[in-house]
C-alpha positions in Angstrom: 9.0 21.2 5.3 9.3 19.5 2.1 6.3 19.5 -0.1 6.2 17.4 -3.1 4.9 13.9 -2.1 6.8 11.9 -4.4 9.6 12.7 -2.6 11.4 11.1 -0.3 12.2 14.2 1.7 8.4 14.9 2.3 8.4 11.6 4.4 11.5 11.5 6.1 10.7 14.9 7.2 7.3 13.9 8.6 8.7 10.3 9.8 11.5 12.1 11.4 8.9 14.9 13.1 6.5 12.3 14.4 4.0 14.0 12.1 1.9 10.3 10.8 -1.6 10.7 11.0 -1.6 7.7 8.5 -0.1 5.4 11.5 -2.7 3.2 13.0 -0.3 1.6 15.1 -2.0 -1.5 14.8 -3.2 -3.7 12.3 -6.9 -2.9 10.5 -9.9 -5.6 10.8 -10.5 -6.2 7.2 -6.7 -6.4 6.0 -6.6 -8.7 9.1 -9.4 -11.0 8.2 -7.7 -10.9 4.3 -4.9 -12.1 5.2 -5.7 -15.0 7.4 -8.1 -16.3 4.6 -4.9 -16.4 2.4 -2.7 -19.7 2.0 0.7 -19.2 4.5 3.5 -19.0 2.2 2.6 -16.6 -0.7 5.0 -14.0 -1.7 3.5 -10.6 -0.5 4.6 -6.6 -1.1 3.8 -3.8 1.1 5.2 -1.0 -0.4 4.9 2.3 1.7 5.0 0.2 4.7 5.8 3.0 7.0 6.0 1.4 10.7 5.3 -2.3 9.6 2.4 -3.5 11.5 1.1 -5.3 9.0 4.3 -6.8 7.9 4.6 -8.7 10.8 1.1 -9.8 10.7 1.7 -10.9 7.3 5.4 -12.7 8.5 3.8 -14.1 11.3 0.8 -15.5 9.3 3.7 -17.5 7.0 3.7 -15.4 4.2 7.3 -14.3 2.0 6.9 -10.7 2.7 8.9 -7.8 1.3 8.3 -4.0 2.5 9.9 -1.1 1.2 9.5 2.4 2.1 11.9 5.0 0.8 12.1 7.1 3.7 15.0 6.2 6.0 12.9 7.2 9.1 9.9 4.8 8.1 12.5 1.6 7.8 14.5 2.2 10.6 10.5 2.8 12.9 9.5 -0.6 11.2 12.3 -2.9 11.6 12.1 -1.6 15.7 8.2 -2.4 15.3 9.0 -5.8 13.4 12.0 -7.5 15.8 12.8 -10.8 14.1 11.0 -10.1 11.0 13.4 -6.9 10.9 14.6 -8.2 7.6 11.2 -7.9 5.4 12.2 -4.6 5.1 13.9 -2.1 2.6 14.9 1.0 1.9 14.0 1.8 -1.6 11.3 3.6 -4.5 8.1 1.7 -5.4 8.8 2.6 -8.8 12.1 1.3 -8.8 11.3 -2.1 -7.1 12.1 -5.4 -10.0 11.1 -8.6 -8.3 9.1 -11.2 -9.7 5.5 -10.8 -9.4 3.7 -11.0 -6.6 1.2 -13.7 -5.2 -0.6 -10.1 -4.0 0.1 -6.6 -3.1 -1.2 -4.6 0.0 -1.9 -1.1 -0.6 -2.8 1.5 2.3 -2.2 4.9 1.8 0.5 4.7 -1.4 -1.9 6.1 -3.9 -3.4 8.8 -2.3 -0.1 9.5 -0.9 1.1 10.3 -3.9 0.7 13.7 -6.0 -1.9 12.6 -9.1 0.8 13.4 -11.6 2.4 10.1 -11.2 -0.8 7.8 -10.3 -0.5 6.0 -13.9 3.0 5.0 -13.5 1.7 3.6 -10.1 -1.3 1.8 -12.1 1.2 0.7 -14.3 3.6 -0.4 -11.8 0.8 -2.5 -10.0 0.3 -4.3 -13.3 4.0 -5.5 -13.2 4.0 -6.4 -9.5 0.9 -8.5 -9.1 1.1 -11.8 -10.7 -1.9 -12.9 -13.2 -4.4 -14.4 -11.0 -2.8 -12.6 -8.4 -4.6 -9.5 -6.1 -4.0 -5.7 -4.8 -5.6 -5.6 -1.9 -6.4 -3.1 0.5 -7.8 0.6 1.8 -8.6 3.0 -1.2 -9.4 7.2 -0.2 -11.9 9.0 -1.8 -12.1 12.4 -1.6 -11.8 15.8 -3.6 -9.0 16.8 -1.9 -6.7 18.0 -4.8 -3.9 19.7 -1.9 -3.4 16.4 -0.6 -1.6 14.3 0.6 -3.9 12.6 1.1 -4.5 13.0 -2.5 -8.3 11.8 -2.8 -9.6 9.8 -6.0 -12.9 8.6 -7.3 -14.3 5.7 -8.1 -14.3 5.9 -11.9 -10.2 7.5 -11.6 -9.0 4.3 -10.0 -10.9 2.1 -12.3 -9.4 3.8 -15.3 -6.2 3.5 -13.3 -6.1 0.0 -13.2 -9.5 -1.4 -15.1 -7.1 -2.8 -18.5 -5.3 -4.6 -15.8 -7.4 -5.5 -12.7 -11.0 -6.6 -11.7 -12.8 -5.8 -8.8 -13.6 -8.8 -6.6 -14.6 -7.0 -3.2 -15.5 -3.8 -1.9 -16.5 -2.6 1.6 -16.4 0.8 3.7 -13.6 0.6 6.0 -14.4 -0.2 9.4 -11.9 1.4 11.5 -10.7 4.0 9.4 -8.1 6.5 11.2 -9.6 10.1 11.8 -7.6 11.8 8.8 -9.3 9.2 5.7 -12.6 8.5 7.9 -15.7 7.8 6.1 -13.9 8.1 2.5 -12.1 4.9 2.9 -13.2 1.7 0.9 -11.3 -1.7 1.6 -11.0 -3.7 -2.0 -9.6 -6.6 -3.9 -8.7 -6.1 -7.3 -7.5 -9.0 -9.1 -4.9 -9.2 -11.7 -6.0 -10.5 -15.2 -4.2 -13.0 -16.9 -2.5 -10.7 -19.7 -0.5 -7.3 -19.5 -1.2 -6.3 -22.8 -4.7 -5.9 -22.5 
């Protein structure tokens, strides 16, 4: 089995085994009650978005939502998963996505998905994807668990990781963490600052 995380190979491996013990299958409370605080219409990224649940809450709730995930496996599970909202989805690399800004980005699982080694080009890519004034939102692990994934952070690593950028509106424990991030999972807002060369 693959084993490098940044990969694409790692996941369509695991995607293609029916080895996701990331997969909720359904959507979780607090991205739930997020997102139906947030104005219908806003443009929206889930990137990782693995099977899509809360795509089609998002596409459902009237938002412009694009998903990518770079395993073919993941997209072809969330377009089944997604039906008429089939289309919010793409095959592609986080790192590789240009699009305008974002109104806000959804993160669950991307970071600590990925091997430490490439977390400040994901800081930095965060930075370009969220819009000033905009937000990353979403379910952060923390752990010391250096032979991820999950690859666990810490509190001071992820604010060094976006801090220039970002600043931290919310933060909760998650509620209904799955078994494999529970009790080191924290639901939080970060929001975008106005300028990138901070």
């Amino acid at each position: 089995m693959a084993q490098d995380s940044s990969r694409p190979d790692f996941w369509e491996t695991r995607y293609q085994q029916g080895v996701t013990p990331w997969d909720a299958g359904q959507m979780p409370r607090q991205f739930v009650a997020f997102a139906t605080r947030r104005p219908a219409g806003e443009r929206v990224l889930v990137p990782g978005c693995g099977s899509g649940y809360e795509v089609r809450g998002l596409a459902e709730h009237g938002a412009q939502v694009l998903a990518v995930d770079f395993s073919p496996a993941a997209v072809s599970l969330a377009r089944e998963v997604l039906g008429e909202y089939a289309d919010c989805v793409q095959q592609g690399d986080f790192f590789l996505i240009d699009q305008p800004p974002f109104d806000w980005v959804y993160e669950r699982a991307l970071l600590c998905a990925l091997p430490p080694k490439v977390w400040a080009d994901w800081g930095r890519k965060m930075a370009e994807l969220v819009k000033p004034g905009g937000v990353l939102a979403g379910y952060f692990f923390f752990a010391d668990t250096p032979k991820g994934p999950p690859f666990g952070t810490t509190p001071d690593q992820l604010a060094q990781l976006l801090g220039t950028h970002f600043t931290l509106l919310e933060q909760a424990p998650a509620d209904d963490s799955l078994p494999v991030f529970a009790g080191r999972e924290q639901w939080m807002v970060w929001q975008r600052c106005d300028n990138l060369s901070h």
